[in-house]
PyMOL Python script that loads the backbone (N, CA, C, O; Angstrom):
from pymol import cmd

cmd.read_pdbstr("""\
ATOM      1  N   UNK A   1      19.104  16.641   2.277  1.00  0.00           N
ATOM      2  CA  UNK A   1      17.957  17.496   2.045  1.00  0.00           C
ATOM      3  C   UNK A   1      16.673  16.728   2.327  1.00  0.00           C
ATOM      4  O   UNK A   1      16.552  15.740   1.603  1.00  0.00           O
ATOM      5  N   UNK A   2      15.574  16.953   3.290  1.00  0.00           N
ATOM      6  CA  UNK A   2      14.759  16.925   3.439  1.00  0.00           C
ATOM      7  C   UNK A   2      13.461  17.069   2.384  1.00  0.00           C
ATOM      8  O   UNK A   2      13.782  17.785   1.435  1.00  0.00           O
ATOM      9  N   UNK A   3      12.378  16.685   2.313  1.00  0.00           N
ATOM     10  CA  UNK A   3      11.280  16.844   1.410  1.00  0.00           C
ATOM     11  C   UNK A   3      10.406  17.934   1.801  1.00  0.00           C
ATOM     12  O   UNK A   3       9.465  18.070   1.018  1.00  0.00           O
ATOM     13  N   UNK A   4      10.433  19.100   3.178  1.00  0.00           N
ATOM     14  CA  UNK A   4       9.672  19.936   3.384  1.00  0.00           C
ATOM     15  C   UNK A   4       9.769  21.096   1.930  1.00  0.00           C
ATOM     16  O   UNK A   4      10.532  21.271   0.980  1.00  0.00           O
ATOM     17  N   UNK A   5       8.679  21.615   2.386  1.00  0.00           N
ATOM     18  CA  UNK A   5       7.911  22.906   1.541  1.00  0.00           C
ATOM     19  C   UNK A   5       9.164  23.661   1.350  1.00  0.00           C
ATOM     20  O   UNK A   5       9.195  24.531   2.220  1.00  0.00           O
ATOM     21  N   UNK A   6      10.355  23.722   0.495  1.00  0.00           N
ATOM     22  CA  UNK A   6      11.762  24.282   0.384  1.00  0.00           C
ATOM     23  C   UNK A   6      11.060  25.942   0.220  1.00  0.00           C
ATOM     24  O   UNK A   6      11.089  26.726   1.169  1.00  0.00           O
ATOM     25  N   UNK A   7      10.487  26.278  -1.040  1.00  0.00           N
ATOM     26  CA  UNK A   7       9.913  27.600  -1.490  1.00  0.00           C
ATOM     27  C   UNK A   7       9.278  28.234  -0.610  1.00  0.00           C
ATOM     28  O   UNK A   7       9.448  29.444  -0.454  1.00  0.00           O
ATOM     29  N   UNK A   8       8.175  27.300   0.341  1.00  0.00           N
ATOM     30  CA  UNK A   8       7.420  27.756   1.609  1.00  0.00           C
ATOM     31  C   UNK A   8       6.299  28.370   1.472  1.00  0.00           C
ATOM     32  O   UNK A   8       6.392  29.547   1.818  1.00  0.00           O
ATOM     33  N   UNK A   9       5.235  28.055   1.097  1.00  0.00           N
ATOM     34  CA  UNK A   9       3.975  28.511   0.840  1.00  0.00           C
ATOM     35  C   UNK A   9       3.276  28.922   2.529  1.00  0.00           C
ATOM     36  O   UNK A   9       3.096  28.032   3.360  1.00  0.00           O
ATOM     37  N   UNK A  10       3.036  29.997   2.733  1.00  0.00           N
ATOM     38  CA  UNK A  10       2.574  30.341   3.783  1.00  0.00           C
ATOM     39  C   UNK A  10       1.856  31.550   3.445  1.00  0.00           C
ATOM     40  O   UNK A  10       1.671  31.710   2.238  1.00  0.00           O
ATOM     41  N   UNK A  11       1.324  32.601   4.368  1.00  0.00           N
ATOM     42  CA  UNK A  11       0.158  33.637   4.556  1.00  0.00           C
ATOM     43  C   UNK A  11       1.336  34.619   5.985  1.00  0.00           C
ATOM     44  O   UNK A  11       1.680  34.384   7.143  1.00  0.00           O
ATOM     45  N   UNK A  12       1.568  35.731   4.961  1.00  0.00           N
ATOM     46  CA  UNK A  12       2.166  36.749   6.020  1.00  0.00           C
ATOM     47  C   UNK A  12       1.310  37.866   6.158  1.00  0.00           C
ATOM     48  O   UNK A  12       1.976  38.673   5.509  1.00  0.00           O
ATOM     49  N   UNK A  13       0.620  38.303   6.419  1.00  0.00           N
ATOM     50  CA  UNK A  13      -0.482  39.736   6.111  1.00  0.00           C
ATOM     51  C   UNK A  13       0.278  41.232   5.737  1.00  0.00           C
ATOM     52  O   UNK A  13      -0.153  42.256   5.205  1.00  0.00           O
ATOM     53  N   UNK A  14       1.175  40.976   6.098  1.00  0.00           N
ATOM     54  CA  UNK A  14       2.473  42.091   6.276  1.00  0.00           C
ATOM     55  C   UNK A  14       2.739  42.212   4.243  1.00  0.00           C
ATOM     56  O   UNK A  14       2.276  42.939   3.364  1.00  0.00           O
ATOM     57  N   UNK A  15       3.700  41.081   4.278  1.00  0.00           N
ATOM     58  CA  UNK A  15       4.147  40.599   2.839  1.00  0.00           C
ATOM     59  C   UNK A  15       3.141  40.559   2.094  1.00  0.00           C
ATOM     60  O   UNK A  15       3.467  40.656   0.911  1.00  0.00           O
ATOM     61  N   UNK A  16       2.032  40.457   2.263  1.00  0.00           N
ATOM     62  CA  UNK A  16       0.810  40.041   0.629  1.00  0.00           C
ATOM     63  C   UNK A  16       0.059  41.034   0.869  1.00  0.00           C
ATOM     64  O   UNK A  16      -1.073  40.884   0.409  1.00  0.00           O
ATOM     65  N   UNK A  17       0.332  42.524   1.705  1.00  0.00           N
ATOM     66  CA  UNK A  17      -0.321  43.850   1.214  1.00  0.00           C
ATOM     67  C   UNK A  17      -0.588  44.058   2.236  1.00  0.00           C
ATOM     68  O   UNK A  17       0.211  44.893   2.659  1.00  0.00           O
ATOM     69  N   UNK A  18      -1.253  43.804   2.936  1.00  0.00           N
ATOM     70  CA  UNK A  18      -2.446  44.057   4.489  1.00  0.00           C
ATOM     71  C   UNK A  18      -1.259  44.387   5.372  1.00  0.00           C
ATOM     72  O   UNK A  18      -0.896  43.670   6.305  1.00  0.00           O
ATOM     73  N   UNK A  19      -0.698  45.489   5.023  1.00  0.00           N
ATOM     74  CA  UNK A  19       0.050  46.232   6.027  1.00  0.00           C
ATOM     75  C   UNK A  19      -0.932  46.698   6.854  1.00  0.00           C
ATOM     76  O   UNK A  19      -0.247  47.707   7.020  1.00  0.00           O
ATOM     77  N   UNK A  20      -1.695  46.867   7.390  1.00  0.00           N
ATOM     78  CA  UNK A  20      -2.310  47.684   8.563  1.00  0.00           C
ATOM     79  C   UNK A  20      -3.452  46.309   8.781  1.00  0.00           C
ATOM     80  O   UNK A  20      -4.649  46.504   8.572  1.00  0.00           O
ATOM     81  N   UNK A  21      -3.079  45.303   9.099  1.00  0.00           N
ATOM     82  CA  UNK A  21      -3.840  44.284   9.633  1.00  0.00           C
ATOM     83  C   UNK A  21      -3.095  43.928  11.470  1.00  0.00           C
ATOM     84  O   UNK A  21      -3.592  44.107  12.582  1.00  0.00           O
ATOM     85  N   UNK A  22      -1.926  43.451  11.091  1.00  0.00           N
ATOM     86  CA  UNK A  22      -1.742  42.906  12.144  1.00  0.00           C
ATOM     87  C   UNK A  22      -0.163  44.232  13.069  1.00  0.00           C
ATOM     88  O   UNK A  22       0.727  44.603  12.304  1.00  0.00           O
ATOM     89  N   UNK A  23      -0.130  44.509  13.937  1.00  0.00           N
ATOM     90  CA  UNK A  23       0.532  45.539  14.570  1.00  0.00           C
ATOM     91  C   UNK A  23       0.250  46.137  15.427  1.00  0.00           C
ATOM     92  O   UNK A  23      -0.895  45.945  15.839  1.00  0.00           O
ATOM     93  N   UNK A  24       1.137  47.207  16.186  1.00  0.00           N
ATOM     94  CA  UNK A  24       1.287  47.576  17.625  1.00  0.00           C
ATOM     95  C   UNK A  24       0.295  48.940  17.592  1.00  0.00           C
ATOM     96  O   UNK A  24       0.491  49.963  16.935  1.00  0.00           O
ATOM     97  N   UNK A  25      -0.221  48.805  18.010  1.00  0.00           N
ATOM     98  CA  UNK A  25      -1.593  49.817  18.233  1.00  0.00           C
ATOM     99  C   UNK A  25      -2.603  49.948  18.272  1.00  0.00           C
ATOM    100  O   UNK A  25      -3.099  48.971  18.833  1.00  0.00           O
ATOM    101  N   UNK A  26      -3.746  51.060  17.816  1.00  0.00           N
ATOM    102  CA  UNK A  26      -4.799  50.997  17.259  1.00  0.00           C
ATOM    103  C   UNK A  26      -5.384  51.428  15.694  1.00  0.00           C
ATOM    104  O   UNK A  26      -6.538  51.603  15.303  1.00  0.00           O
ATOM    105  N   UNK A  27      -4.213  51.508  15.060  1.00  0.00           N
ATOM    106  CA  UNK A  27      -4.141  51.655  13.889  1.00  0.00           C
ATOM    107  C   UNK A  27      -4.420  50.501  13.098  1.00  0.00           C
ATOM    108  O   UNK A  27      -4.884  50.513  11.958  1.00  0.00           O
ATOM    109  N   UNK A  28      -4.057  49.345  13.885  1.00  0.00           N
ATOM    110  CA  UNK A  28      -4.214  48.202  13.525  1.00  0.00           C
ATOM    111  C   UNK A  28      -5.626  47.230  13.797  1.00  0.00           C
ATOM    112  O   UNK A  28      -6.363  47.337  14.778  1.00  0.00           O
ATOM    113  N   UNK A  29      -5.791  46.271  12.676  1.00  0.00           N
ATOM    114  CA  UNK A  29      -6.879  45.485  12.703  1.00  0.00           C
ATOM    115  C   UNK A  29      -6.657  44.471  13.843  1.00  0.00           C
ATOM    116  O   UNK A  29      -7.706  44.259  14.451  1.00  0.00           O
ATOM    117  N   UNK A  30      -5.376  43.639  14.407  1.00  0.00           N
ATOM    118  CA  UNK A  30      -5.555  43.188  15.302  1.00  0.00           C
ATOM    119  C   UNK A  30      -4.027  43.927  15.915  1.00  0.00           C
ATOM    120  O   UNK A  30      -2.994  43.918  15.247  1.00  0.00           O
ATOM    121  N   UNK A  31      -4.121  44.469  17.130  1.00  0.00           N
ATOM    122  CA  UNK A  31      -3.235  45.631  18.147  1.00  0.00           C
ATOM    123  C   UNK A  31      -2.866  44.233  18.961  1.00  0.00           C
ATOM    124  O   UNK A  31      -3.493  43.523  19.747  1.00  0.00           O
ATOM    125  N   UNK A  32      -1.221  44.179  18.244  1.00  0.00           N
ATOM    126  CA  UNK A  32      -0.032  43.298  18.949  1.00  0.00           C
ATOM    127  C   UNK A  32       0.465  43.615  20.283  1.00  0.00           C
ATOM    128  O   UNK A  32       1.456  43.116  20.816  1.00  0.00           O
ATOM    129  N   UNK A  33      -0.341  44.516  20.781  1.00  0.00           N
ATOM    130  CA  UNK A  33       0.403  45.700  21.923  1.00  0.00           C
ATOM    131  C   UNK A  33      -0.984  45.263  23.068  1.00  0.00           C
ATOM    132  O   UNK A  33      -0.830  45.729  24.198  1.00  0.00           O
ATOM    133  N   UNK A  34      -2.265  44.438  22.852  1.00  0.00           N
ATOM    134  CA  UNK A  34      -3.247  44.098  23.536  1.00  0.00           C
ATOM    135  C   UNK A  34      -2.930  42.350  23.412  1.00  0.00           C
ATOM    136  O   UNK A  34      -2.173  41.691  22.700  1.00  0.00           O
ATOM    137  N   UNK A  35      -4.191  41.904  24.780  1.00  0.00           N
ATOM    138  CA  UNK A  35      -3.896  40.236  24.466  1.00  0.00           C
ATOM    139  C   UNK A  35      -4.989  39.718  23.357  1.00  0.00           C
ATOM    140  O   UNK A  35      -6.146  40.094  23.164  1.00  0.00           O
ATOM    141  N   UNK A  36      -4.398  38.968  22.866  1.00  0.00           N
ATOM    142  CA  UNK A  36      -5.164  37.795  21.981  1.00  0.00           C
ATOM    143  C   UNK A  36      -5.136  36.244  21.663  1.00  0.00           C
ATOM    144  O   UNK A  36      -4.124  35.548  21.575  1.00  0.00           O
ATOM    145  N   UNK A  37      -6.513  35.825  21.500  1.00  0.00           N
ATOM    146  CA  UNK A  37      -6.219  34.415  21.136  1.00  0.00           C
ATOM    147  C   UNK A  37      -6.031  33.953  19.896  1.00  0.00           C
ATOM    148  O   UNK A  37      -6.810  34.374  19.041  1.00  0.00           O
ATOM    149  N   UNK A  38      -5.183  33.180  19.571  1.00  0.00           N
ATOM    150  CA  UNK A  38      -4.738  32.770  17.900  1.00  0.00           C
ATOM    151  C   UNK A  38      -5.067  31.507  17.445  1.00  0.00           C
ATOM    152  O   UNK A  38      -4.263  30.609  17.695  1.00  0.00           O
ATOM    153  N   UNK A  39      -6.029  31.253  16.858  1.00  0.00           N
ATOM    154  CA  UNK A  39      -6.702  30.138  16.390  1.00  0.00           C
ATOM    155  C   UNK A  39      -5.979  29.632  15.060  1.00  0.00           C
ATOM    156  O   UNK A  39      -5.569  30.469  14.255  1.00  0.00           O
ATOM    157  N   UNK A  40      -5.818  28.253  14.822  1.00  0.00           N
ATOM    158  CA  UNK A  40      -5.409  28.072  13.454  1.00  0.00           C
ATOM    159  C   UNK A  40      -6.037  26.973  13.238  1.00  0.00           C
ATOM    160  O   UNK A  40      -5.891  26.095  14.089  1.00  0.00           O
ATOM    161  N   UNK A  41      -6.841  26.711  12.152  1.00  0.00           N
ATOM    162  CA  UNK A  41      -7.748  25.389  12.031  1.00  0.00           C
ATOM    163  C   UNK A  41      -7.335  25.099  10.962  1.00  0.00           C
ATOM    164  O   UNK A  41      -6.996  25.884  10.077  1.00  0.00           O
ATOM    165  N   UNK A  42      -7.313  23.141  10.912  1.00  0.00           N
ATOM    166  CA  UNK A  42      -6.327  22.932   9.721  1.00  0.00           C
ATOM    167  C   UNK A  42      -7.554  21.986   9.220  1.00  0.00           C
ATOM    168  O   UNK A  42      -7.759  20.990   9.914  1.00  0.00           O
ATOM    169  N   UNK A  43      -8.469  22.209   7.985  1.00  0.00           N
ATOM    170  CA  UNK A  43      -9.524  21.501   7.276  1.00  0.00           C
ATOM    171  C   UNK A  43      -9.096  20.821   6.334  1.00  0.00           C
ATOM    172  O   UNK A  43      -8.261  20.976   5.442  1.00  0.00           O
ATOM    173  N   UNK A  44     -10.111  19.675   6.807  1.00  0.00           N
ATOM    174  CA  UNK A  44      -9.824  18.485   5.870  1.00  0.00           C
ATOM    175  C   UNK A  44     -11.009  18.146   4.515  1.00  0.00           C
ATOM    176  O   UNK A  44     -12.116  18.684   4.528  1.00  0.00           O
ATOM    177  N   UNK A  45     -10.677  17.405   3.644  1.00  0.00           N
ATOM    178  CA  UNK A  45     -11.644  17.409   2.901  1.00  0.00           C
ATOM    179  C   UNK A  45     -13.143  16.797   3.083  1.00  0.00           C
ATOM    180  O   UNK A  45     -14.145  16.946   2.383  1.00  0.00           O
ATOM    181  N   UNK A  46     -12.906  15.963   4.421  1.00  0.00           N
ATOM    182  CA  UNK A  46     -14.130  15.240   4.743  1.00  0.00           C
ATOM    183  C   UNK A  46     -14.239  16.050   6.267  1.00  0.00           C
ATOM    184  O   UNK A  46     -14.756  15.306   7.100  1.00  0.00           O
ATOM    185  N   UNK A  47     -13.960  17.068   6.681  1.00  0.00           N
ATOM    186  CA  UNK A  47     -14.133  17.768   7.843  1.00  0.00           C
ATOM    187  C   UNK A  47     -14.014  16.436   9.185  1.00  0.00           C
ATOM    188  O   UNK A  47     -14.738  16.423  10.181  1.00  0.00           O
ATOM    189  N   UNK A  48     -13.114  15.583   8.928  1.00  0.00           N
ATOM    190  CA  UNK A  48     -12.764  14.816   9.666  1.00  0.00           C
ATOM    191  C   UNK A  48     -11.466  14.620  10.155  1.00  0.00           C
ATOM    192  O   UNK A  48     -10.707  15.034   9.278  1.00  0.00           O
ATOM    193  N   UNK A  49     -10.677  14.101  11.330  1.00  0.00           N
ATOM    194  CA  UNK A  49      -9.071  14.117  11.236  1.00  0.00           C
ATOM    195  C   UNK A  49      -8.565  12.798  10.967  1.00  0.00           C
ATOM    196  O   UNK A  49      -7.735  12.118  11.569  1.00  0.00           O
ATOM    197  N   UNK A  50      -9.409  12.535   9.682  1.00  0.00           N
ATOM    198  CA  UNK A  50      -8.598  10.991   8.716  1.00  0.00           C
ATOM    199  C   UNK A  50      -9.089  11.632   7.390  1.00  0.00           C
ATOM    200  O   UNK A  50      -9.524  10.853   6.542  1.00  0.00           O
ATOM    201  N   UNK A  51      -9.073  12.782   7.147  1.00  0.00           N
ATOM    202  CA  UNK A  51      -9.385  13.302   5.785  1.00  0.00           C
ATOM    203  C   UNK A  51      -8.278  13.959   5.330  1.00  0.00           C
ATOM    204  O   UNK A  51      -7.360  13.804   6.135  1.00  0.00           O
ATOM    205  N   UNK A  52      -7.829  14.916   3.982  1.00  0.00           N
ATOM    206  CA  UNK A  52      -6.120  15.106   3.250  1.00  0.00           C
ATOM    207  C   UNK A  52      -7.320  16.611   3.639  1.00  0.00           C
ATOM    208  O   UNK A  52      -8.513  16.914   3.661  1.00  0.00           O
ATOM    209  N   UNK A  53      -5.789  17.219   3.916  1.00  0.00           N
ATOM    210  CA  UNK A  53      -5.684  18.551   4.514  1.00  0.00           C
ATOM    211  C   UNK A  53      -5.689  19.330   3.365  1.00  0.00           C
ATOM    212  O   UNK A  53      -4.688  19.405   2.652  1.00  0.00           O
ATOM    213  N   UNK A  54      -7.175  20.173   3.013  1.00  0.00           N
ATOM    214  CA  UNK A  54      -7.381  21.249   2.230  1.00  0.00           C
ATOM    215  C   UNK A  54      -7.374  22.477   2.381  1.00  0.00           C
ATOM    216  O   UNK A  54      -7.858  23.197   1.508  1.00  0.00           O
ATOM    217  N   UNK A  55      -6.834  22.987   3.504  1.00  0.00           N
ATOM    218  CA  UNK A  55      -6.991  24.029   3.621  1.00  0.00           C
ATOM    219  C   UNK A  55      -6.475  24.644   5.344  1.00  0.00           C
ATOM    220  O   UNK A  55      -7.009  24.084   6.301  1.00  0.00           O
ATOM    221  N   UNK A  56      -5.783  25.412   5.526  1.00  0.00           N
ATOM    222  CA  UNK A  56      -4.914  26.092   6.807  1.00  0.00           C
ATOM    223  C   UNK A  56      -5.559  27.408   6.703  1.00  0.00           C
ATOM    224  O   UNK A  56      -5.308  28.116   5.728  1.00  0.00           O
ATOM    225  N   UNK A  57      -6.575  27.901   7.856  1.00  0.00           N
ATOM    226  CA  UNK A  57      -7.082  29.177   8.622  1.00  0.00           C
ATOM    227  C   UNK A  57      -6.242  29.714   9.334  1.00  0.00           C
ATOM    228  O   UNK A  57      -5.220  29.130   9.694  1.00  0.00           O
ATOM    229  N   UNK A  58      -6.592  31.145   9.716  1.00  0.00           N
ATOM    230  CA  UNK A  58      -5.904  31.689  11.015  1.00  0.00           C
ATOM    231  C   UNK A  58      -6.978  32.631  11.597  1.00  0.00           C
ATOM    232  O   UNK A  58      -7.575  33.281  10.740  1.00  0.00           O
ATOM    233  N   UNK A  59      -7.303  32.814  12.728  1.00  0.00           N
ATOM    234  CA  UNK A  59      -8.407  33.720  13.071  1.00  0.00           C
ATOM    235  C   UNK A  59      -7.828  34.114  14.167  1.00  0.00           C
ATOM    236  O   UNK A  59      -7.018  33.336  14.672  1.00  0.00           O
ATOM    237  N   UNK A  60      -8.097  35.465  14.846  1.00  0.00           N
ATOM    238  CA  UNK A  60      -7.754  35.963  15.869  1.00  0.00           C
ATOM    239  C   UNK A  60      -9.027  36.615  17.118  1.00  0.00           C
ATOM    240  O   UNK A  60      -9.932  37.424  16.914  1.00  0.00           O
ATOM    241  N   UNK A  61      -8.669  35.939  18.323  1.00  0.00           N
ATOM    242  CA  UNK A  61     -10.363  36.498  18.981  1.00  0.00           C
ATOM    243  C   UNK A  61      -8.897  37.880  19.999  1.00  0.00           C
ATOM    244  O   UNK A  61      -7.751  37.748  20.431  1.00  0.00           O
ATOM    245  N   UNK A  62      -9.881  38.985  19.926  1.00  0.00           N
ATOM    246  CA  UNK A  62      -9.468  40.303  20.666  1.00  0.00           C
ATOM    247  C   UNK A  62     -10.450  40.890  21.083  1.00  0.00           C
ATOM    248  O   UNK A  62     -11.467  40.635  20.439  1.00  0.00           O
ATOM    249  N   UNK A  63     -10.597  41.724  22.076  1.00  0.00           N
ATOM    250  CA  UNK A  63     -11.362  42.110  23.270  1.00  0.00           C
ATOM    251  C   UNK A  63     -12.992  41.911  22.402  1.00  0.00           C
ATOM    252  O   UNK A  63     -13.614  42.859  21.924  1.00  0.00           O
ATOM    253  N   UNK A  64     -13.419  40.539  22.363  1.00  0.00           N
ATOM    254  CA  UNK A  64     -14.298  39.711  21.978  1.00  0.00           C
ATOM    255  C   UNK A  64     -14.827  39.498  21.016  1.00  0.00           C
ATOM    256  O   UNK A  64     -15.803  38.756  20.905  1.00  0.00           O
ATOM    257  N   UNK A  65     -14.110  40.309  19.842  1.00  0.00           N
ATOM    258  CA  UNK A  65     -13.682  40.457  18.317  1.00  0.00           C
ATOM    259  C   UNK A  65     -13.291  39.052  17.583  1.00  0.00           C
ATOM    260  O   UNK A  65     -12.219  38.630  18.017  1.00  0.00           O
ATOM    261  N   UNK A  66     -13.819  38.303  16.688  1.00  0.00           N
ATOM    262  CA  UNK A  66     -13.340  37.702  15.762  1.00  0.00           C
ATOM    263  C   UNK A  66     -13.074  37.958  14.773  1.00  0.00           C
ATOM    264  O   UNK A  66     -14.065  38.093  14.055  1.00  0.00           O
ATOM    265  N   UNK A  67     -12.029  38.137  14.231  1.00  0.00           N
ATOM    266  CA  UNK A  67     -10.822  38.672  13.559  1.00  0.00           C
ATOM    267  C   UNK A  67     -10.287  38.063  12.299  1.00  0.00           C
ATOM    268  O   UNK A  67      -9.134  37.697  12.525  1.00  0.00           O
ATOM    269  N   UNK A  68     -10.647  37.799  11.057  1.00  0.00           N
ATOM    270  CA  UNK A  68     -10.261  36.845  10.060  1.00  0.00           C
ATOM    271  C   UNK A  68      -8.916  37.507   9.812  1.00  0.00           C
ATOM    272  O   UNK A  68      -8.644  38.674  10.091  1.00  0.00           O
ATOM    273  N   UNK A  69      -7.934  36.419   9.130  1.00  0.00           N
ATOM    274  CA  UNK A  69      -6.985  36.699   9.123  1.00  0.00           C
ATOM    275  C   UNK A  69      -7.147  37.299   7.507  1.00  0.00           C
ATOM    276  O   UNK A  69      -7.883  36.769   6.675  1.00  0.00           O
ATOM    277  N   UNK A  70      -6.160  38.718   7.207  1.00  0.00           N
ATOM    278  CA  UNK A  70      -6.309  39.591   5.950  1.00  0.00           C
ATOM    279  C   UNK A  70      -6.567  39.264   4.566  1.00  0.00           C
ATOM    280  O   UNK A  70      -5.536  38.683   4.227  1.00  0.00           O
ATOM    281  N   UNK A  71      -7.135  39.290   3.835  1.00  0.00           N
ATOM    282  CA  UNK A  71      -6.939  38.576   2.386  1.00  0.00           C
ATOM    283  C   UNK A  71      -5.473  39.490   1.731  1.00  0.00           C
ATOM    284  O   UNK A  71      -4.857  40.507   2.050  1.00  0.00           O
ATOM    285  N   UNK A  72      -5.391  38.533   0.747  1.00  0.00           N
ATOM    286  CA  UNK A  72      -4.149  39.248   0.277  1.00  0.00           C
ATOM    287  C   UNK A  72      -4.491  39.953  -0.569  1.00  0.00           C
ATOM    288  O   UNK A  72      -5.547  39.809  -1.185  1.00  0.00           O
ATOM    289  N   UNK A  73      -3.430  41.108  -0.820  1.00  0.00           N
ATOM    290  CA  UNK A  73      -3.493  42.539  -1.724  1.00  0.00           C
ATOM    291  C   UNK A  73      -2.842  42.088  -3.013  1.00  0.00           C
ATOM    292  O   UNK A  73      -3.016  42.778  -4.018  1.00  0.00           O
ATOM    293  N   UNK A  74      -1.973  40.791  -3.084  1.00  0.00           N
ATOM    294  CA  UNK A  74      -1.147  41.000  -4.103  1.00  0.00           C
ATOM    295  C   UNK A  74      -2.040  40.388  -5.465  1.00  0.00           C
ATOM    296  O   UNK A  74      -2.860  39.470  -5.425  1.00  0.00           O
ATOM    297  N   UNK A  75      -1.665  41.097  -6.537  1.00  0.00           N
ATOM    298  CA  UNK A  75      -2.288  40.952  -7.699  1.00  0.00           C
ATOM    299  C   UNK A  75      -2.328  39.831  -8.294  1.00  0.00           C
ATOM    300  O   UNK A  75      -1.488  39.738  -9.189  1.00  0.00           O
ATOM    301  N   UNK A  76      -3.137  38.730  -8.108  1.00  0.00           N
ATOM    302  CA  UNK A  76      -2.743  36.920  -8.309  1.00  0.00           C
ATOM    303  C   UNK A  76      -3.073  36.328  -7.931  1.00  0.00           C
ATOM    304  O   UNK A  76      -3.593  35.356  -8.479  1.00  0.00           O
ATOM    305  N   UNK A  77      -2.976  36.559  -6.515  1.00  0.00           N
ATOM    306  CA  UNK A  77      -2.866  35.651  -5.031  1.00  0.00           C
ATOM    307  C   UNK A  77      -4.072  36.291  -4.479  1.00  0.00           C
ATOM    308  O   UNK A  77      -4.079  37.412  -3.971  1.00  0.00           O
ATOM    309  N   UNK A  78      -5.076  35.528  -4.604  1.00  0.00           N
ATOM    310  CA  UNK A  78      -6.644  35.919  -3.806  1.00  0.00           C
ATOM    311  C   UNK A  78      -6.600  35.547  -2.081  1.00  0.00           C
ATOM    312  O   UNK A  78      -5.533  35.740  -1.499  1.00  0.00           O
ATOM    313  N   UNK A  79      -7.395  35.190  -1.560  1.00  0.00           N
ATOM    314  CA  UNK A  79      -7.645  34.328  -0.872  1.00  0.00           C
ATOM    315  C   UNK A  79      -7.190  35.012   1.342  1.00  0.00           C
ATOM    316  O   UNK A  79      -6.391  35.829   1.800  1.00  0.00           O
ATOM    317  N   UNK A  80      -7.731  34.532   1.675  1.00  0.00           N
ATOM    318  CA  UNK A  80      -7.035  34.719   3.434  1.00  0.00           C
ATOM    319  C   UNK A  80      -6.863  33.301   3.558  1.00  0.00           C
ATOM    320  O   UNK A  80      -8.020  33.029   3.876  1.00  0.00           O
ATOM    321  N   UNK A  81      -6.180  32.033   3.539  1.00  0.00           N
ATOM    322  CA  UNK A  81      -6.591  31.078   3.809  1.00  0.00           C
ATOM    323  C   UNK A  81      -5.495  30.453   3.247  1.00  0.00           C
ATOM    324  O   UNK A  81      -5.010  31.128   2.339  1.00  0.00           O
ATOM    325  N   UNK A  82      -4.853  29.263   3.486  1.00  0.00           N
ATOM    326  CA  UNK A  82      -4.087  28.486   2.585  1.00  0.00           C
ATOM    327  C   UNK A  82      -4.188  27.682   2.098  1.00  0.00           C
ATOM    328  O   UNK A  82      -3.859  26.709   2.776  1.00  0.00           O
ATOM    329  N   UNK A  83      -4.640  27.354   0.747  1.00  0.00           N
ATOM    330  CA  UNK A  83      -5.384  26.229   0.183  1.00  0.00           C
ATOM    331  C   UNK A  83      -3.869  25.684  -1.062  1.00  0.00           C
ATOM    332  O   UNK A  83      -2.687  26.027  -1.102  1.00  0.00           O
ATOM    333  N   UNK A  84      -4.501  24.954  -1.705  1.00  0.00           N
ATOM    334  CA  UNK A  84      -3.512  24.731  -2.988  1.00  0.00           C
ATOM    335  C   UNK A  84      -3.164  25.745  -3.916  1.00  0.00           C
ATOM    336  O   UNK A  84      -2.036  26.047  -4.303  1.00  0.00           O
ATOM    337  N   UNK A  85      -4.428  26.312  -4.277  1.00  0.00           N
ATOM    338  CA  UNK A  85      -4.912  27.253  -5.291  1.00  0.00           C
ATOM    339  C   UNK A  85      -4.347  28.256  -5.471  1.00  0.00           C
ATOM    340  O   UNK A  85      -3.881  28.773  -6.487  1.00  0.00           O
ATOM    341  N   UNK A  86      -4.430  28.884  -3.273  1.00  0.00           N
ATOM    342  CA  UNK A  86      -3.380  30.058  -3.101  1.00  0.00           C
ATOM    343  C   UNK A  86      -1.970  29.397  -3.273  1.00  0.00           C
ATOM    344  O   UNK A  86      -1.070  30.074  -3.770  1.00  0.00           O
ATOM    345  N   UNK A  87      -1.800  28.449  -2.987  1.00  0.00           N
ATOM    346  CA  UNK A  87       0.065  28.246  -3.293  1.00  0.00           C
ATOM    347  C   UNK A  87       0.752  28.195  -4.196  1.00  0.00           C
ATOM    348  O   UNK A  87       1.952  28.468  -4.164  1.00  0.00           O
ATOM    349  N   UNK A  88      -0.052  27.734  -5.454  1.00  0.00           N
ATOM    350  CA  UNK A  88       0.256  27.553  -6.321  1.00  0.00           C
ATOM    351  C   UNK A  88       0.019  29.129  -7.095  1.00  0.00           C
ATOM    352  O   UNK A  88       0.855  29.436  -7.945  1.00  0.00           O
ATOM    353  N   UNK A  89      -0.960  29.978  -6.838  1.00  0.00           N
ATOM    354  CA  UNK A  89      -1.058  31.400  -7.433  1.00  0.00           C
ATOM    355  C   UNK A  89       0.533  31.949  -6.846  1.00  0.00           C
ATOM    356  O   UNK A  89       1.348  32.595  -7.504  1.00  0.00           O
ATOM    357  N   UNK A  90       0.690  31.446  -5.326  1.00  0.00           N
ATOM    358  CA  UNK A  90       1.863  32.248  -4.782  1.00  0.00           C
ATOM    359  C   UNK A  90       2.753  32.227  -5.493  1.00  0.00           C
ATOM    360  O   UNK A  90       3.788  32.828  -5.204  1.00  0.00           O
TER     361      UNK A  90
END
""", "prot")
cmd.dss("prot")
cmd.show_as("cartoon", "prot")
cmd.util.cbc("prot")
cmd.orient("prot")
């Protein structure tokens, strides 16, 4: 057994409420059925890359749209973003 994240703290928009965020259409906040770019920025505490990683973004650019990724719906779990705070609420 390995030491990775076993439980898996992650950000699904689907799973934490924001059903009508990400999907095939125009029903949707970002339309899986058009192209897009998928940004994921991983922040550090000194906004440097020799600083401890506080925090995992996701942003989406669509027909010239910047796109935050959904906050969550579930009752607990605040946040669009993956910090400690949210993982530990998760």
């Amino acid at each position: 057994m390995g030491v990775c994240d076993k439980d898996g703290c992650d950000f699904n928009a689907y799973r934490m409420g924001a059903r009508d965020h990400y999907g095939q259409g125009e029903n949707f906040e970002v339309d899986s059925s058009k192209p897009m770019t998928v940004i994921t920025q991983f922040i550090t505490e000194n906004e440097t890359d020799e600083g401890d990683l506080v925090e995992i973004k996701r942003l989406y650019i669509q027909d010239g749209r910047v796109i935050s990724h959904a906050s969550s719906k579930v009752p607990g779990v605040s946040g669009n973003s993956i910090t400690d705070d949210f993982c530990t609420a998760q």
